[in-house]
DRENKOLLUM-273530 format. One record per residue (C-alpha): residue number from 1; chain; x, y, z. Coordinates in nm, 4 decimals, padded with zeros to 6 digits, m for minus. Each point is the difference from the previous one (the first is absolute). Example, Ala and Ser with C-alpha at 12.3 -4.5 7.8 and 13.67 -1.06 7.14 Angstrom:
% DRENKOLLUM-273530
(site 1 "A" (01.2300 m00.4500 00.7800))
(site 2 "A" (00.1370 00.3440 m00.0660))
//
This chain:
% DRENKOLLUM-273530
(site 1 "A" (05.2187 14.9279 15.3929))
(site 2 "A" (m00.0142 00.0270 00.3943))
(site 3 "A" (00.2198 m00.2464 00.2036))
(site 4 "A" (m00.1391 m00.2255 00.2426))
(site 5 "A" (00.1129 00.1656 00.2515))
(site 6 "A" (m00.1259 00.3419 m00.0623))
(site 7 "A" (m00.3638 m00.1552 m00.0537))
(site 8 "A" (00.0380 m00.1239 00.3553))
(site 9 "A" (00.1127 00.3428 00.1161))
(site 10 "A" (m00.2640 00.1635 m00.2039))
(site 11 "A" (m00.2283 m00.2530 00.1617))
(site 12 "A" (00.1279 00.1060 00.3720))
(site 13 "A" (m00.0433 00.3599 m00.0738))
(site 14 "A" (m00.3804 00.0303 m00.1756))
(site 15 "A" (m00.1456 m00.3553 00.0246))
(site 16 "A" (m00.3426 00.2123 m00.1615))
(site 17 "A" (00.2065 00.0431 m00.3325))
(site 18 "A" (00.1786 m00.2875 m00.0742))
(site 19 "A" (m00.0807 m00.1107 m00.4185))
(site 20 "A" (m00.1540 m00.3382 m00.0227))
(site 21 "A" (00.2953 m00.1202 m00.2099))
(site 22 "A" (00.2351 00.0790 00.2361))
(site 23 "A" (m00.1319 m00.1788 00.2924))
(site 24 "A" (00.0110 m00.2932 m00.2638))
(site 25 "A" (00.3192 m00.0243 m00.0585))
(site 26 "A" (00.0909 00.0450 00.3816))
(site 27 "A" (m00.1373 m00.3094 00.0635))
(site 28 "A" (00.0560 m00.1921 m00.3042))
(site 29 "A" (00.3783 00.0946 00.1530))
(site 30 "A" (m00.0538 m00.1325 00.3226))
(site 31 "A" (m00.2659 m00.2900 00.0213))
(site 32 "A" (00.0338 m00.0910 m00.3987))
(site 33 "A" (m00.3034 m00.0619 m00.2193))
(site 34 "A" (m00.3351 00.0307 00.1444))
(site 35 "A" (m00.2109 m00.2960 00.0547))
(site 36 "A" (m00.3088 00.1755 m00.0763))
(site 37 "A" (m00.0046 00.2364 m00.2946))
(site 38 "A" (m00.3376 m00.0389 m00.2038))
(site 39 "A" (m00.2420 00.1655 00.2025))
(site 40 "A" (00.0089 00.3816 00.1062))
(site 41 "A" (00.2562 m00.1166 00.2954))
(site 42 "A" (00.3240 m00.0974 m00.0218))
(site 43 "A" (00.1104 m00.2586 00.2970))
(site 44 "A" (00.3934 m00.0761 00.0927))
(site 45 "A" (00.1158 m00.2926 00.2063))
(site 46 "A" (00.1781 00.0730 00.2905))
(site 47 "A" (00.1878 m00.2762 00.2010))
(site 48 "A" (m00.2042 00.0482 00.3145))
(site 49 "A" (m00.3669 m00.0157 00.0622))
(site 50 "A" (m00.2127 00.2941 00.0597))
(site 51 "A" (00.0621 00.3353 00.0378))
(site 52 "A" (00.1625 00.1910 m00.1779))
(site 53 "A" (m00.1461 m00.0927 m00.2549))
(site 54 "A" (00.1128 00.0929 m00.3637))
(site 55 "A" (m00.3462 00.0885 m00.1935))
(site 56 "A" (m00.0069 00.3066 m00.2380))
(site 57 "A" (m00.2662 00.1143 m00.2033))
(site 58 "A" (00.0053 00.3044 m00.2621))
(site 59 "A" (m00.1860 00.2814 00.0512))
(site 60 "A" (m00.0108 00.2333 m00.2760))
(site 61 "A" (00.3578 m00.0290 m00.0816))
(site 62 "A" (00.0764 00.0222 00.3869))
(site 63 "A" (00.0877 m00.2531 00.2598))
(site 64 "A" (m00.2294 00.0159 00.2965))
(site 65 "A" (00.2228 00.1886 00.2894))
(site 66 "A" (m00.0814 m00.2692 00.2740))
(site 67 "A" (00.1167 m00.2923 m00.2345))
(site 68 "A" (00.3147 00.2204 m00.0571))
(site 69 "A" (00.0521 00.0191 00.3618))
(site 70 "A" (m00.0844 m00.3951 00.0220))
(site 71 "A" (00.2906 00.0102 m00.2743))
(site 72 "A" (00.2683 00.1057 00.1973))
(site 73 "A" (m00.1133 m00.1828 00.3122))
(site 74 "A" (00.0621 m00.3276 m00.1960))
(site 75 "A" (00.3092 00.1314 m00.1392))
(site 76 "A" (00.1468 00.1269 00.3110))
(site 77 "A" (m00.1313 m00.3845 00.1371))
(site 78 "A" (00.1632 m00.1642 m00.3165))
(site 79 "A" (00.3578 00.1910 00.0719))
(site 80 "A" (00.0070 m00.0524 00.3941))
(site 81 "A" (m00.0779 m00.3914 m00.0674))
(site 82 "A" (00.2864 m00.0280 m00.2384))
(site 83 "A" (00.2284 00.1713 00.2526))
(site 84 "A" (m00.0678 m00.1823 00.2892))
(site 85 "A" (00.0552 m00.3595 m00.1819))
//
């Protein structure tokens, strides 16, 4: 089973081809359960308002590549936050 971490780098390198799954459990890691999980989105709370947001749907398996990139915005948000506290 793939680390966390190489999701994210796998997510860095091909955001076109990143499994559903994965992108899941990326940000079940960071931002915890989602809030919204019944409908064909899945919606994670973030502790600021607005973008970026953290709103993935699946698409045949696949993550969409610009809510991957929306990913690692909010990730790379998250970690810079936590650092400058």
């Amino acid at each position: 089973m793939a680390t966390v971490d190489s999701i994210i780098e796998q997510m860095r390198q091909r955001p076109e081809n990143v499994r559903f799954a994965d992108v899941c459990r990326v940000c079940d890691h960071y931002f915890g359960q989602p809030r919204q999980n019944k409908s064909s989105h899945r919606i994670y709370k973030t502790p600021w308002p607005g973008d970026p947001r953290v709103n993935i749907q699946n698409a045949k398996g696949k993550a969409k590549a610009y809510q991957v990139r929306q990913i690692l915005r909010a990730i790379e948000r998250l970690e810079h936050e936590e650092h400058s506290e």
